[in-house]
Structure formats: structure tokens, C-alpha cells
LONU-77362 format. One line per field, with one value per residue (C-alpha): x, y, z. Coordinates in steps of 0.05 Angstrom, whole numbers, always signed. Layout:
REM residues N
u <- [X_...]
v <- [Y_...]
w <- [Z_...]
//
This chain:
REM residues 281
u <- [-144_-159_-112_-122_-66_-76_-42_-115_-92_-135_-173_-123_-176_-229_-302_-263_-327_-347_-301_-291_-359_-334_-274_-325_-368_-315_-292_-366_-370_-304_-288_-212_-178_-120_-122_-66_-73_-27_-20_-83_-97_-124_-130_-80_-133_-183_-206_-182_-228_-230_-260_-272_-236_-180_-117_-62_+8_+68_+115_+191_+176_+140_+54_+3_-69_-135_-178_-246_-230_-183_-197_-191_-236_-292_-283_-289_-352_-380_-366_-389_-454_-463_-450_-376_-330_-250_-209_-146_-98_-49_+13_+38_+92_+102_+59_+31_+11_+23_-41_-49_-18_-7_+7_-9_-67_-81_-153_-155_-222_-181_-157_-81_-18_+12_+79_+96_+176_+208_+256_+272_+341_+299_+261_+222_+159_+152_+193_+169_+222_+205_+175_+148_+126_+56_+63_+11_+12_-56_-70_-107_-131_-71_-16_+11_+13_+57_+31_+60_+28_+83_+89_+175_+213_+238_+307_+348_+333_+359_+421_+441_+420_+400_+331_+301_+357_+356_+292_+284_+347_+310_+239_+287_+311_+234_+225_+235_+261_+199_+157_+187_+138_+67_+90_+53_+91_+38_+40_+75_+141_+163_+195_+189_+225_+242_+298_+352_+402_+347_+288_+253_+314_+345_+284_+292_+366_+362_+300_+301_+239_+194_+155_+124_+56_+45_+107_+85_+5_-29_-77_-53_-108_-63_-3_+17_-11_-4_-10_+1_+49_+49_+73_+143_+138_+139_+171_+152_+87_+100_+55_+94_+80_+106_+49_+70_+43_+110_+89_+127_+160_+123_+58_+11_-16_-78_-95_-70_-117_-100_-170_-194_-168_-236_-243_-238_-274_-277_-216_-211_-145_-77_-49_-95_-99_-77_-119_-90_-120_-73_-70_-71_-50]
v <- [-1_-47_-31_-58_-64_-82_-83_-71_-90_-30_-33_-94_-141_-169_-144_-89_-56_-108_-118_-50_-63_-115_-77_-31_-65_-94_-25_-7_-63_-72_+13_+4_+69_+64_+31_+31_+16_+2_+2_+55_+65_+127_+135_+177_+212_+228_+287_+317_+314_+346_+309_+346_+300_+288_+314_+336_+307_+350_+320_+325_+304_+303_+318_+285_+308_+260_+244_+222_+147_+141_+76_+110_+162_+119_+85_+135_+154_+96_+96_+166_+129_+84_+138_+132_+193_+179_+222_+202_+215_+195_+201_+171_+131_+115_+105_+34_-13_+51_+73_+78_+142_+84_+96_+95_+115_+124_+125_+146_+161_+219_+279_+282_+312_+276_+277_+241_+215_+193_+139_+96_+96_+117_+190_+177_+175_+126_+67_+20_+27_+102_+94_+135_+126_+159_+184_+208_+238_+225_+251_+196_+196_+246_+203_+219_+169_+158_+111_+101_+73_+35_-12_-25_-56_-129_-134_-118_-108_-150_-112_-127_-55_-59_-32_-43_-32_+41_+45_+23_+68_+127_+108_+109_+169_+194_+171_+206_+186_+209_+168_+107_+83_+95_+78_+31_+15_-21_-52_-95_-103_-143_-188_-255_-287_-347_-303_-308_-237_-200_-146_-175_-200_-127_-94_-135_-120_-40_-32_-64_-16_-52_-116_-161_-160_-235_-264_-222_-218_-266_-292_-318_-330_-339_-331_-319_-258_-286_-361_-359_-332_-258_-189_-189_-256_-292_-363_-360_-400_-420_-392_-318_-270_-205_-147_-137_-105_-71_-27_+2_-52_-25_-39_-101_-131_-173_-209_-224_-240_-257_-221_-232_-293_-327_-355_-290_-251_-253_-252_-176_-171_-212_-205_-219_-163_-167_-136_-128_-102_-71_-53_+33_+30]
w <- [+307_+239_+182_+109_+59_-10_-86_-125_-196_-214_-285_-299_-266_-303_-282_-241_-223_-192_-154_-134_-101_-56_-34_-14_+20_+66_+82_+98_+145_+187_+189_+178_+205_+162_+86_+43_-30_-94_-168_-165_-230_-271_-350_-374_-423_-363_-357_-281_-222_-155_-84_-17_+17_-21_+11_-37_-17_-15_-70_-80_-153_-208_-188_-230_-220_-197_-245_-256_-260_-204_-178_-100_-117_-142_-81_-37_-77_-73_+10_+7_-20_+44_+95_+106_+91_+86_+82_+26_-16_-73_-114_-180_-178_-262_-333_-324_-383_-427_-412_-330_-289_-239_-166_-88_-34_+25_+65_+133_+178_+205_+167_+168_+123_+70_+36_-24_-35_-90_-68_-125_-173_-227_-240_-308_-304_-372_-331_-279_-236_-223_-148_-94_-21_+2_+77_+125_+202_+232_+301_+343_+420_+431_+392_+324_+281_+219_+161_+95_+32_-7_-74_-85_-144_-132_-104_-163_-246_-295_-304_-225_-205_-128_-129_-73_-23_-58_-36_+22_+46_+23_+66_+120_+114_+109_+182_+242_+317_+342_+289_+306_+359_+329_+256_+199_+130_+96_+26_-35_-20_-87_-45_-5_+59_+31_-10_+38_+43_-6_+3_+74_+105_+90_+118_+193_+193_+179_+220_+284_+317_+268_+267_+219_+242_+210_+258_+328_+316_+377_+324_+251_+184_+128_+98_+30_-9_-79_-106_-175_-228_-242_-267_-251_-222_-290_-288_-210_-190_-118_-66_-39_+16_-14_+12_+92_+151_+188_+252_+316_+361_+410_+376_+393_+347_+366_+294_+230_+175_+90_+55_-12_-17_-40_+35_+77_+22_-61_-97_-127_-146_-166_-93_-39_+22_+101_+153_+218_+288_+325_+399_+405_+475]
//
């Protein structure tokens, strides 16, 4: 199985087009079975648009229709294009740069059910803080596989609230026992292991039947998933690994790789993606 996990910077980028075109391209060539994607953008004045093969989450909060410039939905047309159907789906997590219903998707070459879960502190829509996880169940070769599609707040606001801890209690509570094994929590987790007692270090202590696919993989390309200063990392330069590959301990994971990190592909976005081929046995 090859996963692909990235933070797109949708319509923030410059020459986004472009660079939607080389996300697509490396779709069309390595066939990932499972692609999780953040801060999806969409123009809040858009008119609405509807896909074949868009599957429409269940949601225990606010909905916000697709429309026509949904960065995952011109992608999918443009796979659509070469030959290669996904099947996906999204959710809105907040308003964006006051223009953007901003949010997360999820591309699978299977079909599968989706739930969307609101799991932050916050529930308005107009605030940043307001998040939601994206969760699929995906039959493959007689397993049942759970994948989420997540983009959290940094460990705590300015005021000292605990943000992500909020969060990532209530993706916990989203999981199952019987979704432990064949399980995938892909995306930008806000927050970096060097931060001793904060967001990753939480995440190893409250989930023990999950593994960081860059410690356990056999083979290792990279490491940090963004190298420069920015949004919400103002004042903070140093190179960080904050977008994570977390699957069943049970899992092997074969390779690790950093993407679109202008050696292993363009740079497309402000983070750079992970890949990861994982052993379905």
C-alpha cells in the first residue's frame, strides 16, 4: 500500500495551478491508495458543484457544500483527465484568510464511508481554531481499513487554552477497538518532537497501538516537513517535522519518503508531503 499526506496551501501558493499539476502528476504515476490532504481551499462566493465520485461525509456539525473551485475536486478532474478515478471526499473545518471555506480530503482508489467530526474547543465557523477530522472505512483484500484526514491547532492558543490535547482526546474517542489494527492518521499535526511534554509526545503516550511511520519505516528519505518560517509558526525558522504518518502497531512499514521538497519532487506547497509504503499483510 503507498499513502500520501500533505498540507496543500491551497490558492495561498503562488502559480497554484501549476502546481496543482505536479501534485497530479505524481498521483498519476505512483497510484497512492490512500491520500490525505489539508487546508483544501474553496472560494466562499463559488457557485456549488457536484462530482460522481465525491462521497458526502456524515457530519456531527455544521455541512458546507463543494464547489466549483475546490482545490480536491479540480484534482480529481484533472486525474479523471489521465485515466485515474478516486474516489474522495471533504469537510470544512473554518473560514480561512476571510475568503477560503478551508478544510480536509480524502482520496482513496476504493469507494468507502466517511464521517466528518468536529473535535476542536471551538464551534465557529469564522475562527481558526474551529477543527474537524475527515474519517474513512475502505474495505481492502478482505480487511477494513480506517484512515483519517487531519490538520490540528498547535498545542495551546495564546490565552494557555490546551488545543490540541482537546483534540486529539476527541479523535480518540472516534476510534474503535476493532479499528485499531488496520488504522492510518495522516496529516499536519501543528506540532514538532523537539517540544518536549507537548502535541507528539502526547500522541505516543495516549496511543500506544500506533506508530510513527518515520521512527519504524526499514527505509528513511527525509525528515522535516517544513524549513522555513510560517503561518502560525511566526518568529520560528528552524527546520520542523509537524505533518506525520501514524498507522496500526501492527503495520509494516517498508519506506519513508519527505516529497515536494524540491529534491523528491517540486516544491507545491509551504509544508512538504510524506509518502509511505506500507506492508498490507
Amino acid at each position: 500500500m503507498n499513502v500520501l499526506t500533505l498540507n496543500t496551501h491551497a490558492w495561498m501558493e503562488d502559480d497554484p495551478l501549476e502546481k496543482l499539476d505536479r501534485l497530479a502528476e505524481r498521483i498519476a504515476a505512483s497510484a497512492y491508495d490512500f491520500i490525505c490532504l489539508q487546508e483544501v481551499n474553496q472560494s466562499l462566493a463559488a457557485d456549488e458543484a457536484e462530482d460522481p465520485f465525491f462521497i458526502t461525509p456524515e457530519e456531527n456539525r455544521h455541512t458546507v457544500a463543494v464547489k466549483k473551485d475546490n482545490y480536491a475536486l479540480l484534482l480529481i478532474q484533472k486525474l479523471r483527465e489521465q485515466g485515474i478515478n478516486y474516489y474522495w471526499s471533504w469537510t470544512a473545518n473554518h473560514i480561512g484568510y476571510s475568503m477560503y471555506d478551508e478544510g480536509v480530503a480524502l482520496l482513496s482508489l476504493q469507494p468507502f464511508v466517511a464521517e466528518g467530526h468536529l473535535v476542536s474547543l471551538s464551534t465557529d465557523y469564522e475562527h481558526h481554531y474551529t477543527r474537524k477530522i475527515l474519517k474513512a472505512k475502505a474495505e481492502r483484500g478482505g480487511k477494513l481499513w480506517t484512515v483519517l484526514s487531519v490538520h490540528y491547532s498547535w498545542w495551546q492558543s495564546e490565552e494557555g487554552e490546551a488545543l490540541f490535547q482537546s483534540e486529539w482526546d476527541k479523535t480518540l474517542d472516534q476510534i474503535g477497538t476493532g479499528e485499531k489494527d488496520h488504522l492510518l492518521i495522516m496529516g499536519d499535526f501543528n506540532n514538532d518532537p523537539s517540544a518536549e511534554s507537548e502535541g507528539y509526545h502526547y500522541v505516543r503516550q495516549t496511543a500506544p497501538y500506533l506508530q510513527d511511520a518515520f521512527l519504524v519505516s526499514e527505509k528513511q528519505t527525509g525528515e522535516a516537513t517544513v524549513e522555513k518560517e510560517i503561518d502560525g509558526w511566526e518568529g520560528h525558522k528552524a527546520h520542523k517535522r509537524i505533518d506525520y504518518v501514524f498507522a496500526g502497531q501492527k503495520l509494516e512499514i517498508k519506506s519513508y519518503r519527505v516529497v515536494f521538497d524540491g529534491i523528491s519532487g517540486p516544491v507545491i506547497s509551504d509544508h512538504f508531503g510524506v509518502e509511505a509504503v506500507i506492508n498490507e499483510e
